[in-house]
N, C-alpha and C positions, 0 to 999 in steps of 0.2 A: 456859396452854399445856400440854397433854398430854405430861407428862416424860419418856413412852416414847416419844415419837417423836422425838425430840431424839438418839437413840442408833439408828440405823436403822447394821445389819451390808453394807458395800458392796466391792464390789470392785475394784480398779483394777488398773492393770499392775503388774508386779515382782511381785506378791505370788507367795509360792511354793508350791504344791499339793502337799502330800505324799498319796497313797492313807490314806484310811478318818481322814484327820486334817482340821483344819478349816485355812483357808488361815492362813499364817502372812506377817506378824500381822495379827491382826483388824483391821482399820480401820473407825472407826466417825463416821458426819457426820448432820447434822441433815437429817430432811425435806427435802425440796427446796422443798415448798411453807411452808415454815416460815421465819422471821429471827428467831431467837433469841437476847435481847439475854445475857450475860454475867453477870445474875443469872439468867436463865435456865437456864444451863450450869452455875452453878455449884449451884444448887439440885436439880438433875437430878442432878449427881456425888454430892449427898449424902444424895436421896431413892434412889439406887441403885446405889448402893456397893457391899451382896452380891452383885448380878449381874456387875458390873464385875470382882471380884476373881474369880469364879468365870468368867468370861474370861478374864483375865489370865494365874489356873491353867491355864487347857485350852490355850489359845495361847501364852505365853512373852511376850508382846509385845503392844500396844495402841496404834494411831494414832489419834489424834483429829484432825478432818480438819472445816475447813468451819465451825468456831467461832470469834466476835468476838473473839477476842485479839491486842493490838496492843503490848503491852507489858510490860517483866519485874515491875510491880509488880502487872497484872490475871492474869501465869501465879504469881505468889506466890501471890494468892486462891487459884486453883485447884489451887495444891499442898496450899494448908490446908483444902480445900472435901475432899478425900479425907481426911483424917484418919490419914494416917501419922506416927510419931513422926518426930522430926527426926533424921538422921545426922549430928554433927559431920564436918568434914571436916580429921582428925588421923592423921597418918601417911603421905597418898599424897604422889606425886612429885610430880604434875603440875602447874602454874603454872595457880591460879583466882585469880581477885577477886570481892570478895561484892558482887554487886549490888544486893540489898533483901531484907530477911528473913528467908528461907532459899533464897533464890534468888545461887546463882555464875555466871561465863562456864565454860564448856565447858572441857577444856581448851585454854591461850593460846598452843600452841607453833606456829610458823611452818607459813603455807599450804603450802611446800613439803615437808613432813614428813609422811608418810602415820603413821596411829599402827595400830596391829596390834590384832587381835583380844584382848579381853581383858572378865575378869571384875572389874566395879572392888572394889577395895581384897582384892584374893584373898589377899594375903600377910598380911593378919591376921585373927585367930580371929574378932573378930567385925565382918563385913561388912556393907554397906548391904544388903536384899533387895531394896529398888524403887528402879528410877533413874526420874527423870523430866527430858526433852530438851525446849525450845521453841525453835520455830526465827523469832526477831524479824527479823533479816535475813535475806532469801533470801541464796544463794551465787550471784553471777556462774554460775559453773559451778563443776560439781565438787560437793565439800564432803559428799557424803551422809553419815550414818552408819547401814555394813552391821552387820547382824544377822545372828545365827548361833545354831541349838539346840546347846546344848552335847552333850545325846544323841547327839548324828547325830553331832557329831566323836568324842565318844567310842565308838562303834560301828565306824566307819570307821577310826579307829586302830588298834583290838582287832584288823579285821582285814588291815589291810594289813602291820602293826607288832607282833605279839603277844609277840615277846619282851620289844621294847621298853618296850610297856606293862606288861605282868607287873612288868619292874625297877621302874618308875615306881610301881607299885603298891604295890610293897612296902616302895622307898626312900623315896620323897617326893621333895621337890627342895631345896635350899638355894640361897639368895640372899645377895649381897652387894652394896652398893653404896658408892660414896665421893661423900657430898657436900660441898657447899662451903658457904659459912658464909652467904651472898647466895643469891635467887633470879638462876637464868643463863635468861634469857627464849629462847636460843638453841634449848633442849634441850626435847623433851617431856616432861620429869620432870626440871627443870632447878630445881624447889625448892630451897632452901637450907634447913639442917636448923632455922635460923628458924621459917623459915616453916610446916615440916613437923610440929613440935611446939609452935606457937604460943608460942615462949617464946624468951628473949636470956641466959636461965639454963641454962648448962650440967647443973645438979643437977636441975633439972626437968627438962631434954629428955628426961636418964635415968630419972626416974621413969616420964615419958610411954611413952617407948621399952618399958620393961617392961612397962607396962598393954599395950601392944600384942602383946608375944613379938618383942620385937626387940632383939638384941643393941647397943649403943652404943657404940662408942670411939674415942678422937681422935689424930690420926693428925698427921706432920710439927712446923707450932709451935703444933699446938690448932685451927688455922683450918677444919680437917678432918677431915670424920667418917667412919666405918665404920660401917654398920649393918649387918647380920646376921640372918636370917631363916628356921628351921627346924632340922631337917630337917622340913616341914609335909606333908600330904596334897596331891596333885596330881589324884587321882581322886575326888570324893566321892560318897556312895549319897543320892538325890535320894528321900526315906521317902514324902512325897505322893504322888510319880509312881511309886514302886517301881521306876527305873533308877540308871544311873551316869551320871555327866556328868562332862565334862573341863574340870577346877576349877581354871587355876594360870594363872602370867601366863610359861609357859617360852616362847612366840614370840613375843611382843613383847618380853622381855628381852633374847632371844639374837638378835634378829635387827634391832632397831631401837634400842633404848633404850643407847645409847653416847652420849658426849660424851667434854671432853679429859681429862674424870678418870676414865672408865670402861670400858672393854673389855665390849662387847656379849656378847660369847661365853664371858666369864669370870665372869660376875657370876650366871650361874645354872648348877647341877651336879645327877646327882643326890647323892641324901641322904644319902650316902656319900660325897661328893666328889668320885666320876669324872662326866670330861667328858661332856654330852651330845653324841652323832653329828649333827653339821649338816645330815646329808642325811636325815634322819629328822624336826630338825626344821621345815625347809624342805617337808619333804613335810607337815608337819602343818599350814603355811600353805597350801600350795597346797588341803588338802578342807577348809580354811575357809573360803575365797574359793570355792571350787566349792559348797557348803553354805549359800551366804550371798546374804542379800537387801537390796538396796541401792534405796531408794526417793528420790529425789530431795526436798530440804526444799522446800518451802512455808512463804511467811508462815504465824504462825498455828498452825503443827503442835506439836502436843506428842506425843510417843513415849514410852509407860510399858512398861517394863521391868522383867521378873523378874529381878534376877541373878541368882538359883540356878541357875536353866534358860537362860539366853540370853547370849553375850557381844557385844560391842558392837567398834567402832572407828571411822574417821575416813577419809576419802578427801581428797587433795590437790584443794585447792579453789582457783579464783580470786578473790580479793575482792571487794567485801566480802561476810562471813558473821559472824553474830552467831547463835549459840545458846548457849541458860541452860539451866543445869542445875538440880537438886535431889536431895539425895541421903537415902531412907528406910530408916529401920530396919525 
């Protein structure tokens, strides 16, 4: 079977058309007149892998669309058929389970929980650069997850908000959280500092915590931590692309990520410590959601992801939905 035609450039609704740019994101499905079995696909991903990643670059985003995948052990193959290093998953909030190899569930937090815009793992120095999404169970309804070029929000800030960003720029942001010693399956980032630093050793969690740039300390009778984060970069200059992008997880901290040990609006500041203005950053949700592409899942879909350039989030969904993750260096 001819491995270029396995990857045919198509279009569907949602996709979003920016002038003198390619639509975003590429989605890419096999011939029509084509059934391509699954070594097929995966033989295809690694006879053409430069052109893929040099997709990837131009567009921020990749849907694979229309390929035999029915299963988190046959989207594992196709993680390792791309050949990116593995990302451990040490430090984030959010409640996964390993499903097979380097394959986890999405994150586990309740359908009724919208999650916000964000770049995963932004709050430490060194992030995943490619996520990869499979969608095993369709959602009832609901459930997508929108995409967003970080460019475009960070432009749109610069000028709706220019002082504010200026500050941002110059201060950074600091982050604080209090976890609890258990995962709280309630919460979107309801990890327990267990789980978050893989270890029941307090003297490790702290080693981990530092490998990360994160401050550790325990709080009440020890059952509770404090972690601490920055003051880090909230803007970064994207050297590939020769722009900036808006690099920081400040609206989904401040505007959804609370639970009953945390104050959404107190656990991120800037870099300096003053509060950030809510109506600034509510305004930076609302040109995310206006900036963003939300395709409905499909069996079968896998969605690759730059983090550098693109952030991601979760739409409240009906059940059942099952999508797996993977996360690459």
């Amino acid at each position: 079977m001819a491995k270029a035609n396995l990857f045919q450039e198509i279009q569907i609704p949602n996709q979003k058309r920016l002038p003198n740019s390619p639509p975003f994101p590429s989605v890419l499905a096999p011939d029509s007149t084509l059934m391509p079995s699954l070594s097929d696909f995966i033989s295809a991903i690694e006879s053409q892998k430069p052109r893929l990643e040099s997709l990837l670059h131009e567009t921020g985003a990749i849907l694979f669309r229309g390929f035999p995948l029915s299963t988190a052990s046959q989207f594992n193959q196709v993680v390792e058929a791309f050949g990116f290093p593995d990302y451990p998953y040490v430090g984030g909030g959010a409640s996964r389970t390993k499903v097979v190899g380097r394959v986890f569930t999405a994150n586990e937090s309740p359908p009724d929980q919208k999650i916000p815009f964000h770049h995963e793992m932004a709050h430490v120095p060194e992030f995943p650069t490619k996520l990869m999404f499979f969608c095993e169970v369709e959602p009832r309804s609901g459930g997508e997850t929108p995409i967003v070029l970080s460019h475009m929000v960070y432009e749109r800030m610069k000028e709706k908000y220019p002082e504010f960003v200026d500050k941002l720029e110059e201060e950074g942001l600091l982050s604080n959280r209090i976890l609890a010693e258990e995962d709280d399956p309630s919460s979107a980032i309801g990890r327990g500092w267990k789980s978050i630093f893989s270890t029941n050793d307090k003297h490790v969690a702290h080693e981990r915590a530092a490998k990360l740039g994160m401050k550790l300390e325990w709080i009440d009778d020890g059952s509770l931590a404090r972690t601490t984060v920055g003051p880090m970069p909230a803007i970064k200059y994207d050297k590939s692309r020769d722009r900036k992008v808006w690099f920081n997880g400040m609206v989904p901290s401040y505007t959804a990520f609370g639970d009953e040990r945390n104050d959404p609006t107190k656990t991120i500041a800037f870099g300096n410590g003053d509060p950030l203005p809510g109506d600034v950053v509510y305004g930076c949700l609302r040109i995310m959601e206006e900036e963003s592409v939300a395709i409905p899942w499909q069996k079968g879909d896998i969605l690759l992801i730059d983090n550098s350039a693109v952030l991601h989030a979760r739409k409240l969904f009906t059940p059942p939905r099952r999508v797996l993750a993977a996360l690459c260096k």
